[in-house]
C-alpha positions as CSV (number, residue, x, y, z in Angstrom):
1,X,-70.8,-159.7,-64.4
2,X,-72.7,-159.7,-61.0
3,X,-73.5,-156.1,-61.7
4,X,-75.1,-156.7,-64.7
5,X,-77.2,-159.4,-63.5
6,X,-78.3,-156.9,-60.9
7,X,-79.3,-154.7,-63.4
8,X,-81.3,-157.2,-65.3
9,X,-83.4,-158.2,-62.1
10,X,-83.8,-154.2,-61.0
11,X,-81.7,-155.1,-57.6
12,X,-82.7,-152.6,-55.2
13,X,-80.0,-152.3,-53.5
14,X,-78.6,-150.2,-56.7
15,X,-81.3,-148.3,-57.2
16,X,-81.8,-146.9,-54.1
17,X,-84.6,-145.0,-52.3
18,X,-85.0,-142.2,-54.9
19,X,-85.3,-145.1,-58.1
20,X,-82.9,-145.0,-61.1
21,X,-81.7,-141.4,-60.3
22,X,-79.1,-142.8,-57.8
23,X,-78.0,-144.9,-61.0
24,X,-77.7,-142.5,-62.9
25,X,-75.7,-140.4,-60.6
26,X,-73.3,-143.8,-59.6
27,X,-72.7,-143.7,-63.5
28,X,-71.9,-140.1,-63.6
29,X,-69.3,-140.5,-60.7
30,X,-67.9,-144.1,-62.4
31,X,-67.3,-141.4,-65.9
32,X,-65.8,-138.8,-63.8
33,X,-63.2,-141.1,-62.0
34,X,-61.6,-142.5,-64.7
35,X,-61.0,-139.1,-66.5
36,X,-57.7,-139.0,-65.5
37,X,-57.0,-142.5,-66.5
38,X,-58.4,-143.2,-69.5
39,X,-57.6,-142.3,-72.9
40,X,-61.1,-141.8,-73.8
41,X,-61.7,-146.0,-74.6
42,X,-63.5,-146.7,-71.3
43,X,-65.8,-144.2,-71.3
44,X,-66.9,-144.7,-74.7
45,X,-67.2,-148.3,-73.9
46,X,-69.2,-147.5,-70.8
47,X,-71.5,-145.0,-72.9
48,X,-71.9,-147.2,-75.5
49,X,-72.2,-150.1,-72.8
50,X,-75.6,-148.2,-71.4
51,X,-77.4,-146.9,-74.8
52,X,-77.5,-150.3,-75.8
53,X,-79.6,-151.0,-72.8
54,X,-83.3,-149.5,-73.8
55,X,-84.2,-149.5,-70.2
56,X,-81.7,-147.1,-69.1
57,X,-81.8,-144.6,-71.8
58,X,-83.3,-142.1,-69.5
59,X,-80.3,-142.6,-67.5
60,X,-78.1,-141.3,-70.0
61,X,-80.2,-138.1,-70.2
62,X,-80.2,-137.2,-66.8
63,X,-78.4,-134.9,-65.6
64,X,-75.7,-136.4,-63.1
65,X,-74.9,-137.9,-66.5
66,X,-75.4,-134.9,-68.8
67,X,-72.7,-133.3,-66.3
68,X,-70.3,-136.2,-66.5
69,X,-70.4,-136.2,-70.1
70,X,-70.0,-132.3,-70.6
71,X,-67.2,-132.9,-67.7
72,X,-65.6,-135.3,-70.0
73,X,-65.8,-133.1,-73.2
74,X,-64.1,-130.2,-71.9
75,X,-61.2,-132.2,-70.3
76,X,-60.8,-133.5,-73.7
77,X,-61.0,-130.5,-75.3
78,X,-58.6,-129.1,-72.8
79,X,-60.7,-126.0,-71.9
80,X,-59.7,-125.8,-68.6
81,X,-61.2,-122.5,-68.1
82,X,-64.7,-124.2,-68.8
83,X,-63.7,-127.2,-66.7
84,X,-63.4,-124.9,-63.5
85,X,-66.8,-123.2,-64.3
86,X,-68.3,-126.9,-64.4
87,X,-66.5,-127.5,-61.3
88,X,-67.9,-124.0,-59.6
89,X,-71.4,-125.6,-60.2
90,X,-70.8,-129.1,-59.4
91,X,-72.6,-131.0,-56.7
92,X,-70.3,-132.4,-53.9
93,X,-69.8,-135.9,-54.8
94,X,-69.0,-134.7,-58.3
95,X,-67.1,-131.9,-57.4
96,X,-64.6,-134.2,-54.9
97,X,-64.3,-136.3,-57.9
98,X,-63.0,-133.6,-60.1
99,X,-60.6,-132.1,-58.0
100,X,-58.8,-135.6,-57.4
């Protein structure tokens, strides 16, 4: 609730020095975490939750969240093998995320 009334008034506490790419990469890392405990409804939810929003529809197609996404498909997929490639190129934050 409070976060989404940040949202609405561009709070800039969330989006940081460098604009909505620190938003973008805070999603990314909020799709990565709950990999391992989610049966694919809250990340859909949370997808669906942000392409409703027209302002942050370039947050979707950035990359911290292209890589979450592409994280996401292969653990679903279970292609572990192109998991640990992803994980090989990730950046730190997202790469401590996916070895939890």
């Amino acid at each position: 609730m409070l976060y989404d009334a940040a949202c609405d008034k561009q709070d800039i506490s969330l989006l940081g020095p460098s604009g909505l790419h620190g938003m973008a990469e805070g999603c990314g890392l909020i799709l990565l975490n709950s990999m391992d405990n989610d049966d694919g409804t809250f990340s859909s939810r949370f997808l669906a939750k942000l392409a409703a929003r027209e302002d942050w529809a370039h947050t979707l197609a950035s990359p911290p969240m292209l890589f979450a996404v592409a994280v996401l498909a292969t653990r679903r997929r279970h292609d572990f093998a192109h998991f640990f490639l992803l994980l090989r190129s990730a950046p730190y934050a997202e790469g401590c995320v996916m070895h939890k």
